[in-house]
C-alpha positions in Angstrom: 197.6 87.4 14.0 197.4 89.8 16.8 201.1 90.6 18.1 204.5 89.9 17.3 207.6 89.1 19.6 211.0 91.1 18.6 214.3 90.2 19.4 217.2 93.0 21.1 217.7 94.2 17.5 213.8 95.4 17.3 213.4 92.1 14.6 210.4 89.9 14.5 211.1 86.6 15.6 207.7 85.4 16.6 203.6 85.8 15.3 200.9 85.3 17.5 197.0 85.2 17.4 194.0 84.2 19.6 195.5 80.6 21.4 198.6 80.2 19.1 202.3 81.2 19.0 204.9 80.7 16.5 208.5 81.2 15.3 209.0 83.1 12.2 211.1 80.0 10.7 207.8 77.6 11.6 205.6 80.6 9.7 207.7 80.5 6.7 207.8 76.5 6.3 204.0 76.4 6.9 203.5 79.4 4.1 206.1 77.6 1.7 204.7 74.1 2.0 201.0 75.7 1.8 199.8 74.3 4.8 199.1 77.6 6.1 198.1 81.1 5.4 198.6 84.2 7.8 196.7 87.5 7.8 197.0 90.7 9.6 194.7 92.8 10.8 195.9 96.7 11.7 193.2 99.3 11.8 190.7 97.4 9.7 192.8 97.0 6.7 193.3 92.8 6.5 196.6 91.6 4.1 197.9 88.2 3.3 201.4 87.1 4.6 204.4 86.4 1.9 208.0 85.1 2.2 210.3 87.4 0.3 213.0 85.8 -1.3 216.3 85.6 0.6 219.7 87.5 -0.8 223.5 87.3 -0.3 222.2 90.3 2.8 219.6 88.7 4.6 217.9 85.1 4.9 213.9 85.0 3.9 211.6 87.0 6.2 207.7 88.4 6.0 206.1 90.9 4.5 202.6 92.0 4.3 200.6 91.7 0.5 200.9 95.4 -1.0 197.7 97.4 0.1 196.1 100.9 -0.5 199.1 102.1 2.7 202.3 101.4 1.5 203.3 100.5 5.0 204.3 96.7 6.1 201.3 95.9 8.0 203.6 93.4 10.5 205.6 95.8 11.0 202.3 98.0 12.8 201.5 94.9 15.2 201.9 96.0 18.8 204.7 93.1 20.8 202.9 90.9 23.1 204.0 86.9 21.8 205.9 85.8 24.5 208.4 82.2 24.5 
């Protein structure tokens, strides 16, 4: 994946890559029913896509794989997904 789309509140609600686009909710049910796995790529450091757990706080959402930077890779894409 190459970009992300955020919403008003700076959240990511879309992924995209090279030809494809996708909602965060459709990301999650393909990484849950292991039809799909998602990678980023930021600065030549690669790490696999997760869905953390949900709580009372918030409902499931991304994360990066842990890596030698202890920053959330997704979080480092640049917005560009448009719909």
């Amino acid at each position: 994946m190459t970009a992300v789309g955020r919403d008003r509140a700076g959240d990511v609600v879309r992924l995209c890559g090279s030809g494809w686009s996708a909602s965060v909710e459709a990301v999650i049910a393909g990484i849950e029913s292991s039809a799909a796995q998602y990678f980023v790529v930021v600065d030549g450091r690669r790490a696999l896509l997760r869905v953390s757990a949900a709580s009372v706080y918030r409902p499931k959402f991304l994360r990066t794989t842990a890596d030698t930077v202890r920053v959330d890779l997704l979080d480092r894409l640049p917005a560009g997904c448009a719909g």
